[in-house]
LUMZA-286030 format. One line per 2 residues: for each residue x negated, y negated, z of N, C-alpha, C. Coordinates in Angstrom, 3 decimals. Last residue first. Layout:
X,Y,Z,X,Y,Z,X,Y,Z | ...
***
This chain:
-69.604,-112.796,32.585,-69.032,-113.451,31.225,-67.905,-112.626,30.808 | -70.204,-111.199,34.629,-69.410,-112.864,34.843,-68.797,-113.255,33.331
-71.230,-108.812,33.537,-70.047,-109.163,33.801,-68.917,-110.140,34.130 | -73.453,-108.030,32.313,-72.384,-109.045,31.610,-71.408,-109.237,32.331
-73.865,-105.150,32.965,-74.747,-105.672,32.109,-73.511,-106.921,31.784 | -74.103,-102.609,35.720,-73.342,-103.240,34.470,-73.771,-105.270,34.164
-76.505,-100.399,35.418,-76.043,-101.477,36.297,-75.157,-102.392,35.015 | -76.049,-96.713,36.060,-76.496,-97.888,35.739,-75.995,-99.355,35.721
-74.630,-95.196,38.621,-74.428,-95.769,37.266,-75.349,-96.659,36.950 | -75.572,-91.888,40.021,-75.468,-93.331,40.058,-75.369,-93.818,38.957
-74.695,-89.241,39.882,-76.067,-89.280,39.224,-76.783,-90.841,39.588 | -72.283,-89.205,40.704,-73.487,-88.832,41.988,-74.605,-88.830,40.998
-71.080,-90.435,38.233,-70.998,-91.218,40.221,-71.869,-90.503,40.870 | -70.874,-88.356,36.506,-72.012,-90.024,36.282,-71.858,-90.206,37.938
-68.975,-86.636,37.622,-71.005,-86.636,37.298,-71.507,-87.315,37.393 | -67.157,-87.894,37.476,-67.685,-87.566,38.847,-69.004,-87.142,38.833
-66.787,-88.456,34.605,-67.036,-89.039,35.184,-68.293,-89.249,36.849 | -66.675,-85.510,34.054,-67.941,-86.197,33.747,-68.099,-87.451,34.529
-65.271,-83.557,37.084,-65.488,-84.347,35.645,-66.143,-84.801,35.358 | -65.533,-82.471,39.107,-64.873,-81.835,37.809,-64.962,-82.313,36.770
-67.778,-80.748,41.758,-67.636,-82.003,40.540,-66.913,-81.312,39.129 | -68.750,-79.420,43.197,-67.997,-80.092,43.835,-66.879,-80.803,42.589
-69.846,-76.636,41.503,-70.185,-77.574,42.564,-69.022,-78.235,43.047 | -70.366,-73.105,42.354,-69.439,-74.592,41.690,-70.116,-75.806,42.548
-72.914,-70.543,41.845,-71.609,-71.108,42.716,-70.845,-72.246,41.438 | -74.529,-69.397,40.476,-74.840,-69.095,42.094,-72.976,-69.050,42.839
-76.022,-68.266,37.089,-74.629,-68.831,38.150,-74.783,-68.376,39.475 | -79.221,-68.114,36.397,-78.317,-67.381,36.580,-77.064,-68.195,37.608
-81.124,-68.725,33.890,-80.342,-69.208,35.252,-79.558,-68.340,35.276 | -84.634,-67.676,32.492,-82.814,-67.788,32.427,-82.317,-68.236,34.117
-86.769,-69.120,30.806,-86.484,-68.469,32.089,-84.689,-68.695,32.355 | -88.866,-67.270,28.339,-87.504,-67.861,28.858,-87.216,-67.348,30.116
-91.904,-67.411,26.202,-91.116,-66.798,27.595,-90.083,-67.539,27.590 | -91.952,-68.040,23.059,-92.082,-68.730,24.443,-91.658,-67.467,25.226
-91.025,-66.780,20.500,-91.943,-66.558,20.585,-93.020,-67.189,22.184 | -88.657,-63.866,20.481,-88.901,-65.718,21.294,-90.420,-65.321,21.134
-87.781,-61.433,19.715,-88.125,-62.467,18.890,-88.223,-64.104,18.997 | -87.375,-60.297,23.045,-87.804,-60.111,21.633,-87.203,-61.198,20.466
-88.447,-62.318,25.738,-87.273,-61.968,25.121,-87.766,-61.707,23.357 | -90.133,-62.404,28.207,-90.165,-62.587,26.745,-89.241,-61.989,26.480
-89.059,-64.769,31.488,-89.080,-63.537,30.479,-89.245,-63.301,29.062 | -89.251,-65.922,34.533,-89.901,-65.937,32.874,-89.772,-64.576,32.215
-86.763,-64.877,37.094,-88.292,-64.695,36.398,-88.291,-65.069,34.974 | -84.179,-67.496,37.255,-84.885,-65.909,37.064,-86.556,-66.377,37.264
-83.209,-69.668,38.965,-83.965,-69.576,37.887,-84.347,-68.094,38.400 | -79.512,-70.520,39.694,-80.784,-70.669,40.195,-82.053,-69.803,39.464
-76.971,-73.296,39.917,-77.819,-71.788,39.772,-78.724,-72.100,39.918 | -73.808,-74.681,40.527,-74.929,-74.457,40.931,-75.691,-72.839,39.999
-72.266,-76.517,37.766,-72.585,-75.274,38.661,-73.770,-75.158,38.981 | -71.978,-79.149,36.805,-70.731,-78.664,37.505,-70.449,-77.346,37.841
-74.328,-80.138,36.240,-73.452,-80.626,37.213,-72.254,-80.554,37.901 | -75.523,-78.227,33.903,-75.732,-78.692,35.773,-75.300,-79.280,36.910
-74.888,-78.102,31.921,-73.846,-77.930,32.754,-73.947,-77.859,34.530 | -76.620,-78.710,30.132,-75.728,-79.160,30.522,-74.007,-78.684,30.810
-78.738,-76.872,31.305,-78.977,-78.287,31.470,-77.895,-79.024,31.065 | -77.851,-74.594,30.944,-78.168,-75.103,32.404,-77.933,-75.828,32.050
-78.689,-74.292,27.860,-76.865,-74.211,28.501,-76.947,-74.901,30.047 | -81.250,-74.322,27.981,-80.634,-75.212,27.475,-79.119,-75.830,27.678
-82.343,-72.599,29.413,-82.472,-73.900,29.977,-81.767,-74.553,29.483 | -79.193,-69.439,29.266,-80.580,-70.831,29.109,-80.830,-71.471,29.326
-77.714,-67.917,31.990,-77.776,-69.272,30.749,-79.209,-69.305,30.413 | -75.953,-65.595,33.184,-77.234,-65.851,32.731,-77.095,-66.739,31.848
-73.888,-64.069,35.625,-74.123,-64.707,34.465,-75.439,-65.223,33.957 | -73.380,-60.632,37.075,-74.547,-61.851,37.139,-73.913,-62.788,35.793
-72.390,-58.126,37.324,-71.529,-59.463,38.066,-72.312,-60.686,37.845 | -75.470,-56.516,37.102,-74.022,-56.006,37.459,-73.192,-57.619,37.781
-77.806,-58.549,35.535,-77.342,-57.208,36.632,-75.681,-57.083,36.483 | -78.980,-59.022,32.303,-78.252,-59.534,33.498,-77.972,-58.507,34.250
-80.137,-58.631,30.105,-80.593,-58.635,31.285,-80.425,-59.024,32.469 | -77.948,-58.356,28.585,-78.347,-57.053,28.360,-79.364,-57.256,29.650
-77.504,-61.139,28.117,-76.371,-60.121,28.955,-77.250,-58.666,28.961 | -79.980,-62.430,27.091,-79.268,-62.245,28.071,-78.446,-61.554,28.744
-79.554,-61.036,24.007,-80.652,-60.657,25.355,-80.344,-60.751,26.300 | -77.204,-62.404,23.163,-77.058,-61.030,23.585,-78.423,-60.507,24.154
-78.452,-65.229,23.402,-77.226,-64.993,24.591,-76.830,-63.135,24.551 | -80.013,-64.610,21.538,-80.398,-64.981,22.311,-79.584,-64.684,23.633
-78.755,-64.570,18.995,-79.488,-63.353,19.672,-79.664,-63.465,20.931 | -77.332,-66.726,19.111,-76.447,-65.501,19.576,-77.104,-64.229,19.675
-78.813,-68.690,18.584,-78.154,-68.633,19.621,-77.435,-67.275,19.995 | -80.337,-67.832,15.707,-81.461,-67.712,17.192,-79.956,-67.549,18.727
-77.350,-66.859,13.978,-78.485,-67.479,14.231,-79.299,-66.833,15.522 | -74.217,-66.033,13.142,-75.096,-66.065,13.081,-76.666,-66.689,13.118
-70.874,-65.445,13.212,-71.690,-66.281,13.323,-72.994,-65.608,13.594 | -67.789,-64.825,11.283,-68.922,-64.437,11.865,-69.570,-65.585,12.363
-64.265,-64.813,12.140,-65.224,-65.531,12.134,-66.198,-64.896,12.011 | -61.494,-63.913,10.297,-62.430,-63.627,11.392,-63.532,-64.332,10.766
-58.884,-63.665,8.719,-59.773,-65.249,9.084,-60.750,-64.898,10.064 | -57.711,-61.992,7.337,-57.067,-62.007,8.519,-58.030,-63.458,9.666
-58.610,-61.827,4.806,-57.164,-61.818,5.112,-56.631,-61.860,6.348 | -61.258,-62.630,4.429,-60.161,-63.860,4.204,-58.813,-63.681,4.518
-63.345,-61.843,7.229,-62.627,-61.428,5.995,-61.522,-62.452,5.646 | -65.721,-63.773,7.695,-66.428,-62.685,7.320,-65.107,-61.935,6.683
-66.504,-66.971,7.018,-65.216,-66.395,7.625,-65.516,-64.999,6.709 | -69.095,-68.517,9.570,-68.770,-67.691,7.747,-67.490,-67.111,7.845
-71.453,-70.253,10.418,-70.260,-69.661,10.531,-70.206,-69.594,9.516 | -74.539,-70.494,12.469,-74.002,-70.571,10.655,-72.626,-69.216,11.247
-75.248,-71.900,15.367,-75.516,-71.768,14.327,-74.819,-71.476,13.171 | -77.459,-74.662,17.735,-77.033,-73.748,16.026,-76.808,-72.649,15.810
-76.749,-73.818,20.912,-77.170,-74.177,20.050,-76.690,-74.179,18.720 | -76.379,-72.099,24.191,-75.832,-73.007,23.246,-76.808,-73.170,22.410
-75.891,-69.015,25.619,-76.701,-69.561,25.334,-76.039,-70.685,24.279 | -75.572,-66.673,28.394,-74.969,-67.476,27.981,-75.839,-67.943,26.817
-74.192,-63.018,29.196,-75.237,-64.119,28.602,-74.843,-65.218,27.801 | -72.695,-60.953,32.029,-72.759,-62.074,30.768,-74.226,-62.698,30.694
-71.084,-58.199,32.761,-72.494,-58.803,33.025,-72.255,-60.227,31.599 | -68.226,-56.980,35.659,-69.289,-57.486,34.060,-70.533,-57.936,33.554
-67.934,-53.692,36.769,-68.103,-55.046,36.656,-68.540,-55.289,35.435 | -66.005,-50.863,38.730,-66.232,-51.675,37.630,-66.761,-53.250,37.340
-68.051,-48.816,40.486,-67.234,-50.032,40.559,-67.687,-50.198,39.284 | -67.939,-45.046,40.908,-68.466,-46.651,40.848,-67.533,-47.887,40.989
-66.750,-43.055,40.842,-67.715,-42.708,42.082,-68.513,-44.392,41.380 | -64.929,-42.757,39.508,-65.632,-41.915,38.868,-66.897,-42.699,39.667
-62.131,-42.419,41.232,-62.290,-41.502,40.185,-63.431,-41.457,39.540 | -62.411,-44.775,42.633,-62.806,-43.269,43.524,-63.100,-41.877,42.712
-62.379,-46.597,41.112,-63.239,-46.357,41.539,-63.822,-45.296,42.099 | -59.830,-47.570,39.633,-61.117,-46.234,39.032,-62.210,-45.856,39.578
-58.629,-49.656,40.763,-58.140,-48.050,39.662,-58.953,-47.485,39.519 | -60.240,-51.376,41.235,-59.882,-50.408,42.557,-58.886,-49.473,42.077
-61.258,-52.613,38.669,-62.171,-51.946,39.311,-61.357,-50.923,40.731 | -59.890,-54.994,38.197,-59.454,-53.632,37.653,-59.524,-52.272,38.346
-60.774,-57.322,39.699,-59.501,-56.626,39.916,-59.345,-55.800,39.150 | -63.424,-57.262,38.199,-63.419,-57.078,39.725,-61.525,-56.354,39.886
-62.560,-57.899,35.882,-63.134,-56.822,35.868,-62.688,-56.386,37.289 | -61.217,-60.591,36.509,-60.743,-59.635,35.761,-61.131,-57.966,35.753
-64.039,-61.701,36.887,-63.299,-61.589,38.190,-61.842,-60.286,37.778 | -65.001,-61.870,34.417,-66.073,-61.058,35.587,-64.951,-60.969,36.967
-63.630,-63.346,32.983,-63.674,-62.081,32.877,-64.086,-61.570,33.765 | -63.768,-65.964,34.700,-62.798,-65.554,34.774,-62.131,-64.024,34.553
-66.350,-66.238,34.355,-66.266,-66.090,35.499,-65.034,-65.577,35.811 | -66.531,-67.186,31.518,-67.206,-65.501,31.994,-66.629,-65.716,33.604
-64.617,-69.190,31.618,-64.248,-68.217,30.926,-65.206,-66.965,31.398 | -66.850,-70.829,32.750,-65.752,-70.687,33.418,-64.759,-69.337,32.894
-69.157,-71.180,30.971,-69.065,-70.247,31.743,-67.909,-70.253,32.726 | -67.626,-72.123,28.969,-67.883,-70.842,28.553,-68.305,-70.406,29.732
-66.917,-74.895,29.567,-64.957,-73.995,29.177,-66.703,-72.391,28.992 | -69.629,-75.695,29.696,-68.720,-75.577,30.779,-67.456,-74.713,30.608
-70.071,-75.708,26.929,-70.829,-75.213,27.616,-70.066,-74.746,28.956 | -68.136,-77.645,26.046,-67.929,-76.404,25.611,-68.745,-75.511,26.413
-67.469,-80.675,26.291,-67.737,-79.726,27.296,-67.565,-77.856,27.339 | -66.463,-81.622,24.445,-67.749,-81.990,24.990,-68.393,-81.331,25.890
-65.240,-78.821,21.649,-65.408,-80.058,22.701,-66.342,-80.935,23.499 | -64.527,-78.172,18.333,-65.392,-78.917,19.447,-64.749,-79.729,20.459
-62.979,-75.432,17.036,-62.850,-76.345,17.377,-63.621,-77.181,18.817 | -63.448,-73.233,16.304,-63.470,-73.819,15.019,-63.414,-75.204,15.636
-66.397,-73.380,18.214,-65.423,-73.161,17.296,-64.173,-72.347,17.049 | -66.511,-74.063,21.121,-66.767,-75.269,19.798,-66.443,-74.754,18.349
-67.018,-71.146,21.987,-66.349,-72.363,22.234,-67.280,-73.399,20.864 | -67.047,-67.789,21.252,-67.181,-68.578,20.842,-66.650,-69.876,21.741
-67.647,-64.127,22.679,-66.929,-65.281,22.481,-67.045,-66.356,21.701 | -67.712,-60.573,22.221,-68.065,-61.951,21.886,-67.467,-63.287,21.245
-67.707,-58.061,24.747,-66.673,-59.259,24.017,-67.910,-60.295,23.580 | -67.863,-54.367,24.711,-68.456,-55.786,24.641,-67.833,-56.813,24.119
-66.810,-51.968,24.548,-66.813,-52.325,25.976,-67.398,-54.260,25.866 | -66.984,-51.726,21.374,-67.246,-51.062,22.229,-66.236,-51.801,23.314
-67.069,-55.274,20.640,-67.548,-53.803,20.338,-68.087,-53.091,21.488 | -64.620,-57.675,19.556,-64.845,-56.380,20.356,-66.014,-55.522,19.795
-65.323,-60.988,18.367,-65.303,-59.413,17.974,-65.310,-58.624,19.509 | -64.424,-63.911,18.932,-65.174,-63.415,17.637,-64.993,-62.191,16.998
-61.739,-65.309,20.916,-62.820,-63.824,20.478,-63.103,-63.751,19.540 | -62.577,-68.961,21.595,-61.903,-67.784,20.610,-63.185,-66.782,20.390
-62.088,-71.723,23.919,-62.656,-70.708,22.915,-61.945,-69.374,22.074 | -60.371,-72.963,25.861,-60.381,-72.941,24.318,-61.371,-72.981,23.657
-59.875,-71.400,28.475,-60.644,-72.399,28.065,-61.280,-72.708,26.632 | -57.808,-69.074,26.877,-57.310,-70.653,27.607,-58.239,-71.861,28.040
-59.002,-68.103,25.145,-58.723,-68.879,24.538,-57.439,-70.216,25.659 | -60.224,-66.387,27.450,-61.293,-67.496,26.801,-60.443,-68.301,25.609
-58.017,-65.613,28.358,-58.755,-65.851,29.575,-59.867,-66.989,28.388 | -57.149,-64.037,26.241,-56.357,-64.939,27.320,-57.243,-65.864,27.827
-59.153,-62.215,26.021,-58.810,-62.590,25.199,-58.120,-63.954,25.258 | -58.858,-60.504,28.024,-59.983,-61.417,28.176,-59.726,-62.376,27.125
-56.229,-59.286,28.053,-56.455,-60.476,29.126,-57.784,-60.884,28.771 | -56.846,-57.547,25.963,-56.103,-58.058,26.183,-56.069,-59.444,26.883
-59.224,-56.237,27.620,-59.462,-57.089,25.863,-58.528,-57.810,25.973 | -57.810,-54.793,29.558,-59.011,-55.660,29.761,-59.208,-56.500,28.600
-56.051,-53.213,28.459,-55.996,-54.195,29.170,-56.792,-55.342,29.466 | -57.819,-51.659,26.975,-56.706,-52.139,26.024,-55.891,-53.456,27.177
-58.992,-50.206,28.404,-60.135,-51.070,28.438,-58.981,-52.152,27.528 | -56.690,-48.621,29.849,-58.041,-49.516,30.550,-58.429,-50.663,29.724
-56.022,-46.817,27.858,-55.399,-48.124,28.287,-55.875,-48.786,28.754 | -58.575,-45.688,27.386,-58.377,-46.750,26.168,-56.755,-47.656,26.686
-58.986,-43.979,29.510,-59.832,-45.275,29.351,-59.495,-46.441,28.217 | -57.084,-42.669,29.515,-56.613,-43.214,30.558,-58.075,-44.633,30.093
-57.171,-41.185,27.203,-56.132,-41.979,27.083,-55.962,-43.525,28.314 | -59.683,-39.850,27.923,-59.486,-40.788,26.556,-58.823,-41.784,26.594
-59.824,-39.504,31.242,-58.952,-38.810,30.103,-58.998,-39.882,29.397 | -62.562,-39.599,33.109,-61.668,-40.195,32.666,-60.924,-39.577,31.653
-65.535,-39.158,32.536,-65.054,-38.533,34.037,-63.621,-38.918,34.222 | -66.937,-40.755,30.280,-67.378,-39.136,31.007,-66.364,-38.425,32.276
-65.774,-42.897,30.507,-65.717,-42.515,29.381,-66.266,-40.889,29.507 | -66.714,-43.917,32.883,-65.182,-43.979,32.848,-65.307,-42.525,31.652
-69.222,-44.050,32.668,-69.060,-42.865,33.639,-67.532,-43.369,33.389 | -69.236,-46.166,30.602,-69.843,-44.823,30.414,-69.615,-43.286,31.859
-68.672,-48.657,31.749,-67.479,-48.368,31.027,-68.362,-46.120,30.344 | -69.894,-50.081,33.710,-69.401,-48.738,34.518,-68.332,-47.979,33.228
-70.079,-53.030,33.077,-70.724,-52.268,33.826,-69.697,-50.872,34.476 | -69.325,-54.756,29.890,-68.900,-53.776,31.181,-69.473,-52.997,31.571
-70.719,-57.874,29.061,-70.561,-56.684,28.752,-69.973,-55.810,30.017 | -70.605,-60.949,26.825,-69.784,-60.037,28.194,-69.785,-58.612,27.828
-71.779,-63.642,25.184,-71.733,-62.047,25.360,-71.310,-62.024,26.778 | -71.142,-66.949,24.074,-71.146,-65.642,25.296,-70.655,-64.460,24.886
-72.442,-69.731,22.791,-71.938,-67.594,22.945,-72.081,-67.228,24.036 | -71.030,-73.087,21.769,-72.057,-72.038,22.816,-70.959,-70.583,23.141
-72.950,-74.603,18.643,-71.340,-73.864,19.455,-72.191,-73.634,21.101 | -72.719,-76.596,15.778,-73.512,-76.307,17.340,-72.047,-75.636,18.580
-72.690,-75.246,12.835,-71.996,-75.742,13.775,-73.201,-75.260,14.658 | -72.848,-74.840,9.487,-73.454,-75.233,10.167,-72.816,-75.643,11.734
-71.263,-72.746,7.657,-71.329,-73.772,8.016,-72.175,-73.955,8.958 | -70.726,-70.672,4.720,-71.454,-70.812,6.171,-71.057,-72.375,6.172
-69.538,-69.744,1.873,-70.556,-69.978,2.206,-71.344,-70.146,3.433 | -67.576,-67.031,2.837,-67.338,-68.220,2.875,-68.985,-68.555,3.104
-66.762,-63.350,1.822,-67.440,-64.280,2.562,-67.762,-65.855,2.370 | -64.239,-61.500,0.712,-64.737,-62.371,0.517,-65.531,-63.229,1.420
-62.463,-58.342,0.416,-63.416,-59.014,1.481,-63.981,-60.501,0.652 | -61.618,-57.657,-2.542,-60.840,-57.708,-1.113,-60.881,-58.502,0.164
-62.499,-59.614,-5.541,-63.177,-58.508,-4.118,-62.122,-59.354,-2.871 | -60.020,-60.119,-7.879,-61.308,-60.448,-6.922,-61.107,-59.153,-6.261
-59.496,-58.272,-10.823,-59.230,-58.721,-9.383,-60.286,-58.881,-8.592 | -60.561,-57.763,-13.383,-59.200,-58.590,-13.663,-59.133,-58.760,-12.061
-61.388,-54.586,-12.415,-61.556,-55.355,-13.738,-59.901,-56.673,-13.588 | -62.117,-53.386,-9.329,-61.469,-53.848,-10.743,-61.639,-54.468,-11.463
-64.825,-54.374,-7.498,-63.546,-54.830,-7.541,-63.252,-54.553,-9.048 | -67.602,-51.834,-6.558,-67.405,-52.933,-7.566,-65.334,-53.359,-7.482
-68.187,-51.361,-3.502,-67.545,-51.016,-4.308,-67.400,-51.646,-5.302 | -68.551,-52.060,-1.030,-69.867,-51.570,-1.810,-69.492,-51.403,-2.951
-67.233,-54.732,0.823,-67.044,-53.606,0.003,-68.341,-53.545,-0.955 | -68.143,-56.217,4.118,-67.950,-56.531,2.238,-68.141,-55.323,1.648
-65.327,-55.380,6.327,-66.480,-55.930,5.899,-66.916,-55.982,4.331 | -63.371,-54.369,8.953,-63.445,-54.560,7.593,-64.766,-55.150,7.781
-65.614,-52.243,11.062,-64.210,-52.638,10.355,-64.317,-53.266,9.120 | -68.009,-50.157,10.989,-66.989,-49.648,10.164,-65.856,-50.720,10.135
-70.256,-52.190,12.339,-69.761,-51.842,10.440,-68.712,-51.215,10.009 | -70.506,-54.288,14.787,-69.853,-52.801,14.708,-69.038,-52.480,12.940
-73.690,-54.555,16.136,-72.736,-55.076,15.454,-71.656,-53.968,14.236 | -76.302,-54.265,16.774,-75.324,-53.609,17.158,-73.269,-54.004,16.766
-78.633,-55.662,15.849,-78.020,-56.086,16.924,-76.685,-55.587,17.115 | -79.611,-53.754,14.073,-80.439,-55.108,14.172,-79.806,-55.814,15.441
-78.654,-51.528,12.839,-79.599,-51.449,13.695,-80.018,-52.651,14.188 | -75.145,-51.707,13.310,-75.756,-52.419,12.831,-77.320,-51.847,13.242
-72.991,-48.529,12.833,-73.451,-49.991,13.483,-74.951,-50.654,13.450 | -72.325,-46.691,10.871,-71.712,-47.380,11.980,-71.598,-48.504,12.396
-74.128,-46.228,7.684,-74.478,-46.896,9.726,-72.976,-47.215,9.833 | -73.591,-45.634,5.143,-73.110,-44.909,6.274,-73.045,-45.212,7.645
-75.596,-47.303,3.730,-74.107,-47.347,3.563,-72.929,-46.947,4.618 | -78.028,-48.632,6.236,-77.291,-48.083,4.960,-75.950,-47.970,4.965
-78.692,-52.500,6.456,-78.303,-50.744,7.067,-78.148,-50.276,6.254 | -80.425,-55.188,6.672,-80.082,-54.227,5.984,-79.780,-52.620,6.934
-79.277,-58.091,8.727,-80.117,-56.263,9.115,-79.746,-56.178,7.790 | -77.264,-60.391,9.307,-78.134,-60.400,8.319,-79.474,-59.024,7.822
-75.890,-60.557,11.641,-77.343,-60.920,11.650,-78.242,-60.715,10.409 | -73.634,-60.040,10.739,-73.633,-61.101,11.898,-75.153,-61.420,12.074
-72.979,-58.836,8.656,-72.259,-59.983,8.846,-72.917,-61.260,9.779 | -75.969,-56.557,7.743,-74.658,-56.725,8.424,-74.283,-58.906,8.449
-75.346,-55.506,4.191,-75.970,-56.711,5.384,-75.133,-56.758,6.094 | -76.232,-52.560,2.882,-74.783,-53.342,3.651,-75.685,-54.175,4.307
-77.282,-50.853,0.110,-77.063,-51.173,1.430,-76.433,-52.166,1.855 | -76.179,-50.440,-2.472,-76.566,-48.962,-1.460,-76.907,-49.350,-0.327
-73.276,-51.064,-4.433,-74.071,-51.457,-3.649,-74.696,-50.202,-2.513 | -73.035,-49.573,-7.120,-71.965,-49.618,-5.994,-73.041,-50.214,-5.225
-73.410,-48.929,-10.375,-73.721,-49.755,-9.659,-73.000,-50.729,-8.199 | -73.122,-45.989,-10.856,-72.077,-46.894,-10.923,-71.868,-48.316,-10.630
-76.364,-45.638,-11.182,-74.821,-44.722,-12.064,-73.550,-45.387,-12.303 | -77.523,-46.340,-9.507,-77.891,-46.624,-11.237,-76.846,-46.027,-11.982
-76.828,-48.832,-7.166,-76.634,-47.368,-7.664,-76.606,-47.367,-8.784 | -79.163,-50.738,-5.605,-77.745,-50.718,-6.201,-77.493,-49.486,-7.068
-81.574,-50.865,-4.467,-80.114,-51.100,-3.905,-79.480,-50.943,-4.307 | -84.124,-48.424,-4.327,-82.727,-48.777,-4.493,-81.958,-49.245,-3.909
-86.155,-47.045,-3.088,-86.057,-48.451,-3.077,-84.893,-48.868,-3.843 | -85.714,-44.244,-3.706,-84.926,-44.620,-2.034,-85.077,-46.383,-1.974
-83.518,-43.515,-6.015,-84.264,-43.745,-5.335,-84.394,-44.182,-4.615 | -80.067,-41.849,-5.973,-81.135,-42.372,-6.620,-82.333,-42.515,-5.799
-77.610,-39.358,-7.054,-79.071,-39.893,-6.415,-79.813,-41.139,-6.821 | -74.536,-39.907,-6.843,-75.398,-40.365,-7.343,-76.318,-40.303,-7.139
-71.893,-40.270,-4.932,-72.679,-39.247,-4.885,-74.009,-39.114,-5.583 | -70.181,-42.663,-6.133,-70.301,-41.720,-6.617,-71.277,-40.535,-6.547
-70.615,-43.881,-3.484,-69.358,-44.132,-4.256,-69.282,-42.954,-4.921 | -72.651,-43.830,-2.006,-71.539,-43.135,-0.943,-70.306,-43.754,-1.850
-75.460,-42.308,-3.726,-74.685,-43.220,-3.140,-73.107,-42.648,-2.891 | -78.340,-40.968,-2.201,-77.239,-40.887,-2.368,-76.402,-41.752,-1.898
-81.737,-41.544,-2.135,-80.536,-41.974,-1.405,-79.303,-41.700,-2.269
***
C-alpha cells in the first residue's frame, strides 16, 4: 500500500506509514469501517470521506491537529434518513447546473423544514439527508417532531417534482427511515461543530429508507410505539435487516390521527382514577 503522504510503500497490514508515519487507513466518523486513504466513501454505510475529517497527516511540531474528535456521548435521539427518488435520471437527462440548483433548493428548505421541528441536519450525501431530533437538544416528543419533519420533506419533494417531470419522464419523491434509540455523539470537526453519530439506531433507520418505496415512511416497533397516538400506520412484512440478528417489522405512515397532544392521548387512552380527592 502506498502511502498518500509520502508515496512510501509499505505493507499491506500496515497502518501507519514506515517512512513518515502518516496514518494508512481512515475510520469512517460515522460507523467506525476501516477504508483506505483514497475511498470517497465509506464501504460500511456510505458515508461521504472527502469533507472535512481526521487528517492522516502528522500536525507540526508545536500545533494541535486541525480536525479534533470529542470523546462521544451517550444520547437517546431519533434518525431519520431521507432519500430522493428520481435524483439519477435528473443527473442523466438534466444539465449539471440545472440539477445542482435543484437539489441546492431542496437541502436548503429541508434543512428549514427539520430545524423547525427542532431537529438538526447532521450531513448531506449525495441526494440523502440525515437528520437528528433530541440532539443537541431533548424533547418528549422527538419521535413525533421526526416524522412530521419527513412528511414535510416528502411533500417538498412532491412540489418540486412538476419542474422535471416531463424532462426526464418521472416524478420526483422521497423515501424515509425512521428509528429511535442509543446512540454516541462526537463533534466530528471543532471548527465548524458538526455532529457525528453512531450506533445500532442509525444503521437501522438507513435500512429502512433503503426499503421504503417511493413517498413511504418507515419506523420501527420502537419509533411506532411512541408515536402511536398521533399517526396512524400500518405493519410491513418481517424483514431481516443486515446486522439484526431478529427479523423487523417496520410501519409504515398511513395518515394523522386526530390527536395533538399528550394530553389528548391520555383522554382516549382513559385516565386512571384519581386517588385522594375529598382530602
Amino acid at each position: 500500500m502506498n502511502c498518500p503522504t509520502c508515496q512510501h510503500e509499505n505493507p499491506e497490514k500496515a497502518a501507519f506509514c514506515e517512512e513518515c508515519g502518516a496514518k494508512l487507513e481512515r475510520d469512517c466518523p460515522q460507523c467506525g469501517e476501516p477504508n483506505s486513504p483514497s475511498a470517497k466513501f465509506c464501504i460500511g454505510c456510505g458515508y461521504d470521506l472527502s469533507g472535512p475529517g481526521e487528517s492522516s497527516q502528522p500536525s507540526p511540531p508545536g500545533q494541535g491537529p486541525a480536525i479534533a474528535a470529542s470523546e462521544g456521548e451517550r444520547r437517546q435521539a431519533t434518525v431519520l434518513f431521507s432519500d430522493l427518488s428520481g435524483f439519477t435520471a435528473m443527473t442523466e437527462k438534466l444539465d449539471p447546473e440545472e440539477v445542482q440548483g435543484l437539489m441546492r433548493r431542496l437541502k436548503d428548505r429541508a434543512v428549514e423544514i427539520v430545524e423547525a421541528h427542532g431537529g438538526i441536519v447532521s450531513q448531506f450525501v449525495g441526494d440523502e439527508v440525515l437528520a437528528l431530533f433530541g440532539i443537541p437538544t431533548a424533547h418528549e416528543d422527538d419521535p413525533v417532531r421526526a416524522v412530521r419533519a419527513a412528511q414535510g420533506i416528502h411533500e417538498l419533494a412532491r412540489e418540486l417534482s412538476p419542474e422535471v417531470e416531463e424532462k426526464i419522464g418521472r416524478g420526483l419523491r422521497m423515501h424515509s427511515g425512521i428509528d429511535t434509540g442509543l446512540v454516541v455523539t462526537s463533534t466530528a470537526d471543532v471548527r465548524d461543530g458538526t455532529i457525528g453519530v453512531t450506533g445500532d439506531t442509525v444503521n437501522t433507520a438507513a435500512r429502512l429508507k433503503a426499503l421504503a418505496g417511493d413517498d413511504a415512511i418507515l419506523l420501527t416497533p420502537e419509533t411506532q410505539r411512541l408515536v402511536a397516538d398521533f399517526f396512524d400506520t400500518e405493519p410491513s412484512d418481517a424483514t431481516q435487516l443486515k446486522g439484526k440478528a431478529a427479523a423487523v417489522t417496520p410501519f409504515r405512515i398511513t395518515g394523522e390521527t386526530a390527536v395533538r397532544s399528550r394530553f389528548q392521548a391520555a383522554e382516549a387512552r382513559g385516565f386512571t382514577p384519581y386517588t385522594g380527592r375529598e382530602e
